[in-house]
C-alpha positions in Angstrom: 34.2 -16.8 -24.3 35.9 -20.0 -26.0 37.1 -22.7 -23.5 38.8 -25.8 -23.8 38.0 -28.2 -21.0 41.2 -31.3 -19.6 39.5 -33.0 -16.7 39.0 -37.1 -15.9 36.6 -38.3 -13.0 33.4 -37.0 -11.6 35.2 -34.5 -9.5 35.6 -32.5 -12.7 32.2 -33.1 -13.8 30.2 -30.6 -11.9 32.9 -27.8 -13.4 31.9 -28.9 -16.9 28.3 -29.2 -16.5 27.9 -25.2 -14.8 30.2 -23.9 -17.6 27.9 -25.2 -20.1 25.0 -24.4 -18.0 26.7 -20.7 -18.0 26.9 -20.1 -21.4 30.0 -20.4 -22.6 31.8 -22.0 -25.5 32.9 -25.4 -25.2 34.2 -27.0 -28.9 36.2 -29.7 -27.4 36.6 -31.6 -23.9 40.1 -33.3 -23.4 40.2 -36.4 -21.2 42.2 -39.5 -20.5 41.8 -42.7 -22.8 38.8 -44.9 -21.4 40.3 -47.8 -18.5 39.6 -51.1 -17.7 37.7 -51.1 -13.8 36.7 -53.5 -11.5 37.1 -57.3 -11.3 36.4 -58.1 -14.5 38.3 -55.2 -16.2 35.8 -53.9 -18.0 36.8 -51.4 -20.1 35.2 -47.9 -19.1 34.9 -44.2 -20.2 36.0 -41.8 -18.0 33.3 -39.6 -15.8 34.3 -36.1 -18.0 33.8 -38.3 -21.7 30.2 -39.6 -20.7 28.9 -36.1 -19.7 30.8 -34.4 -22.8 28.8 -36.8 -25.1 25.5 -36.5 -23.7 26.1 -32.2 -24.3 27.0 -32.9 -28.0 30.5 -32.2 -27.1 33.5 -33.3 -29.2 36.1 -35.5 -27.1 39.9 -36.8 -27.7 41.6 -39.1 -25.4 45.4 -38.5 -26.2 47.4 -41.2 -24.4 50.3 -38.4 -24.4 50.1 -34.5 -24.8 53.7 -33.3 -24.4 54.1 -33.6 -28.5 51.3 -34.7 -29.7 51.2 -32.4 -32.9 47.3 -33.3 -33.8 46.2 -31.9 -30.1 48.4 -28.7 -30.8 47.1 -28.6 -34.0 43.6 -29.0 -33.1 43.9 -26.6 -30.0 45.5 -23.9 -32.0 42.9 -24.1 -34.7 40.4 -23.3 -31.7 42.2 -20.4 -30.1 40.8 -20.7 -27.1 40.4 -17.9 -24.5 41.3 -20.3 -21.5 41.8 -24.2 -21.0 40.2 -25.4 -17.9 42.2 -28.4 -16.2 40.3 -30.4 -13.5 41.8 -33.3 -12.1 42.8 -34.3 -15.7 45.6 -36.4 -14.8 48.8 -35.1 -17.0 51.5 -32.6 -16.5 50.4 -29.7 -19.2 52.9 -28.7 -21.7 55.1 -25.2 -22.5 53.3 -24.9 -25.6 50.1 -25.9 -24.1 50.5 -23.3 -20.8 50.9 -20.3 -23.7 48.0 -20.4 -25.6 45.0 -19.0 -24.5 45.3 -15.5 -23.6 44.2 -16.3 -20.2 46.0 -19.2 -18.9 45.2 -22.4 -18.2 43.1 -22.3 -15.4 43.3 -25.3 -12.7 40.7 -26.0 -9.8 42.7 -27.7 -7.0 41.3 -29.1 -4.2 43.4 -27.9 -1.4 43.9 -24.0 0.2 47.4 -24.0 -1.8 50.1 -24.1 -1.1 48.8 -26.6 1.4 48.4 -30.5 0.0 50.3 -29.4 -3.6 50.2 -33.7 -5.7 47.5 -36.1 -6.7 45.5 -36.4 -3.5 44.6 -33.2 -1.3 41.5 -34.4 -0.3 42.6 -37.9 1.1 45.2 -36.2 3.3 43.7 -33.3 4.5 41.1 -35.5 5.9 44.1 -38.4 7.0 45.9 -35.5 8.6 43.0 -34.5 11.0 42.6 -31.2 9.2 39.2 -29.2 10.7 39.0 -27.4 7.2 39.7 -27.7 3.2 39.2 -25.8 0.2 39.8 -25.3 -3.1 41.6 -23.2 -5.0 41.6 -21.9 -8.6 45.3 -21.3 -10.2 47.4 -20.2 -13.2 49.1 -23.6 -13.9 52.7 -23.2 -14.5 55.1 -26.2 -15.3 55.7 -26.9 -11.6 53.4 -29.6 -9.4 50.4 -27.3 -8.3 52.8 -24.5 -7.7 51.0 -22.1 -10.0 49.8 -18.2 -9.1 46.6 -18.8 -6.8 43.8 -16.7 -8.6 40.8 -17.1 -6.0 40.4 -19.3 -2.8 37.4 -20.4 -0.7 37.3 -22.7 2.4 35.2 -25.5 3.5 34.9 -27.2 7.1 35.3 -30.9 7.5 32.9 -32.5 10.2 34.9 -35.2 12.1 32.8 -37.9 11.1 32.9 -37.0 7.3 35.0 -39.2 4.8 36.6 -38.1 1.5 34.0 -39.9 -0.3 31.6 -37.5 1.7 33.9 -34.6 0.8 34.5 -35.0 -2.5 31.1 -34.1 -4.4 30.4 -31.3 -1.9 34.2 -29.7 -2.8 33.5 -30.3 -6.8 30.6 -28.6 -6.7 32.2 -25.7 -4.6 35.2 -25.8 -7.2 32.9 -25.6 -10.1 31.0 -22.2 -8.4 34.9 -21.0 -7.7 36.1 -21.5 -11.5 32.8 -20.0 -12.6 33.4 -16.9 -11.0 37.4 -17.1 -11.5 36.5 -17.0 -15.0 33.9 -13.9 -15.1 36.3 -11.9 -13.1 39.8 -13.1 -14.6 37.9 -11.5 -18.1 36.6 -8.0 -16.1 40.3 -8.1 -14.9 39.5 -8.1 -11.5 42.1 -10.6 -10.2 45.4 -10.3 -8.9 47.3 -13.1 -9.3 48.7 -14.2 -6.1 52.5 -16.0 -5.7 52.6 -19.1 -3.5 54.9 -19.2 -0.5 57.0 -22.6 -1.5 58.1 -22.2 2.2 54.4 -23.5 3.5 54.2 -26.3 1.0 53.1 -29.5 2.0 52.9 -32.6 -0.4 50.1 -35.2 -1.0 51.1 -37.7 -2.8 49.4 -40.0 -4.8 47.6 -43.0 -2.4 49.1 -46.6 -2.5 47.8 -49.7 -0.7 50.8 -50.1 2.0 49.0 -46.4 3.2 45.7 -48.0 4.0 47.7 -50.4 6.5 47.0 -49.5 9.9 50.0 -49.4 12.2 48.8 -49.8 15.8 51.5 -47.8 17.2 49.8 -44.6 16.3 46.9 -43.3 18.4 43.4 -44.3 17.9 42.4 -41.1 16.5 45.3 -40.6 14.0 44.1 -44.7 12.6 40.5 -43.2 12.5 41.3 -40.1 10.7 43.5 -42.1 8.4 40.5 -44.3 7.6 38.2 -41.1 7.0 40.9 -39.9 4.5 41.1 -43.2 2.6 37.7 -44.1 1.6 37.2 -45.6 -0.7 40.5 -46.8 -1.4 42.6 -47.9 -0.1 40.4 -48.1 3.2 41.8 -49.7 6.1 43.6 -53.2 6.6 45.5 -55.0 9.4 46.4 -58.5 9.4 45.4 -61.2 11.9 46.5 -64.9 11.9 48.6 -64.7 8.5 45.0 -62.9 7.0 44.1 -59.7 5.6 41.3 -58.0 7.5 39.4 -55.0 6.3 37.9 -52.4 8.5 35.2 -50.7 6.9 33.9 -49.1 10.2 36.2 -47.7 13.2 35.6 -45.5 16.6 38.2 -44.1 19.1 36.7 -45.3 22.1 37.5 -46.0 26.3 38.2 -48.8 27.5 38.4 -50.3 31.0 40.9 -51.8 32.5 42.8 -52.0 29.0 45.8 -50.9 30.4 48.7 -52.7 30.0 47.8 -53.8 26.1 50.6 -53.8 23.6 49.4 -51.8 20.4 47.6 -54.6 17.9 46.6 -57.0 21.2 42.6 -57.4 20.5 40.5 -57.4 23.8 37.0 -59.1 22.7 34.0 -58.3 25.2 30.3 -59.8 24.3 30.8 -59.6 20.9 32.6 -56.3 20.3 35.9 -56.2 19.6 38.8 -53.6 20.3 42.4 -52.8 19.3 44.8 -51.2 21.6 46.4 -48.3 19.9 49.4 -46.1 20.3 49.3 -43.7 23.6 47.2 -46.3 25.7 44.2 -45.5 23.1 41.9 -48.0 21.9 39.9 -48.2 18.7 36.5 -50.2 18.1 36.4 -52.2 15.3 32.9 -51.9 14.1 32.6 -53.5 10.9 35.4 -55.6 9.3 35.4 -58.0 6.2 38.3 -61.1 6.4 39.8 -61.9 3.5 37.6 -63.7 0.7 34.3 -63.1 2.8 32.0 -60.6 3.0 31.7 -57.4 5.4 30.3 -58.1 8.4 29.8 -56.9 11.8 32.2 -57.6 14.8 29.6 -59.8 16.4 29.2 -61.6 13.2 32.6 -62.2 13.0 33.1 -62.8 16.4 30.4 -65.9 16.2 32.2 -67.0 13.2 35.9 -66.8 13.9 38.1 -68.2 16.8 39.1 -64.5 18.1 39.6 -64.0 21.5 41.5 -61.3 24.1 44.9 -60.9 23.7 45.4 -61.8 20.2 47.4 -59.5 17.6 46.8 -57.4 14.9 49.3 -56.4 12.1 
């Protein structure tokens, strides 16, 4: 079998590697042009490029796909059997969506029509959700709204981030295409239609979503932190300042009643923020702005903090 593989970071990685590692025929990897990362902007090849190098694989980093005639051109030429799209980053095309004879086939990584958009992961987790998934589909031109070829679910421990639950979901999504694809070409799947009516959204992350709002209970801030690691974390602000949490707990407090949500209550070097519903949250490791991460006692013995000062 002929594929064509679109697909970006390392989540997409582990799909490429076991369909190479499978057998199959992979002339030409599709991904997005390199970026420039980090502080000093360097400019860097995506996850899906490196790996496709290193197997001798061709790549091409259109900026655009919609009507780009060289990629037609070039995909056409191929004919292949199925395009595999993982977390490639761009709305596939009509012309793109009817060429190989079996579809374009997308590994999502939600239990669809749950968390349909650019971050599933991040909000399952956000959201408190006890379980994920993933999900292989027929793309059609809608967002993740495609016929669901083959599910399979995965539990979410309550202390587990999305940076925990990322690699263990890619590698569970590259075993689910895998098999997608032996029994798609036996014709053993029945493509199944989404109910639109139990669609949720999650959409791409921004940096107002990692600011923590006191008014909400302790564990919906800590479940929100879990789902946005490592970006865009968690933030608060306290005396005009930016402060980072990089380590929470919901927690019990005595005789914290009474708090307003945000009022800090600082006993021997720990440090707590009353939270919505009379809840109160530990702030275990935080990093002020321009400094380094530290510990609440470190920060504590550095910074004039004391009870009853606000957060946010």
């Amino acid at each position: 079998m002929k594929l064509v593989f679109c697909g970006t970071p390392a989540f997409a990685v582990p799909t490429l590697k076991l369909a190479l590692r499978a057998g199959y025929d992979v002339p030409l990897v599709v991904t997005q042009p390199d970026r420039p990362v980090g502080r000093g902007q360097r400019l860097t090849a995506p996850a899906v490029k490196t790996t496709a190098i290193e197997a001798g694989i061709r790549v091409t980093q259109p900026e655009k796909i919609k009507n780009n005639a060289e990629l037609r051109a070039e995909l056409e030429s191929i004919q292949p059997d199925a395009i595999l799209v993982v977390a490639y980053g761009r709305i596939i095309p009509r012309w793109m969506l009817d060429l190989p004879r079996l579809g374009n086939l997308n590994l999502h990584a939600s239990l669809l029509p749950k968390y349909r958009g650019a971050a599933p992961v991040q909000w399952a987790i956000a959201n408190g959700e006890p379980a994920t998934g993933a999900t292989t589909m027929r793309l059609d031109e809608g967002l993740d709204s495609g016929d669901i070829l083959l599910q399979r679910e995965m539990a979410i421990a309550p202390s587990m981030t999305a940076t925990d639950v990322f690699p263990l979901l890619a590698e569970m999504g590259a075993d689910l295409m895998m098999e997608t694809l032996r029994e798609l070409d036996e014709g053993k799947i029945t493509p199944r239609k989404q109910d639109d009516t139990r669609a949720s959204l999650a959409p791409i992350l921004t940096r107002e979503d990692g600011r923590m709002d006191f008014s909400r209970p302790a564990m919906t801030l800590y479940n929100r932190w879990r789902g946005f690691q490592p970006w865009p974390g968690a933030w608060t602000i306290l005396s005009g300042k930016k402060l980072a949490v990089h380590r929470m707990l919901p927690t019990e407090v005595r005789g914290g009643r009474g708090a307003q949500p945000g009022e800090l209550l600082v006993e021997e070097g720990t440090m707590f923020a009353a939270s919505g519903e009379g809840s109160w949250l530990e702030l275990v490791e935080v990093q002020p702005e321009g400094k380094r991460r530290m510990t609440a006692g470190e920060f504590l013995r550095g910074h004039a903090v004391e009870s009853g000062n606000r957060l946010g």
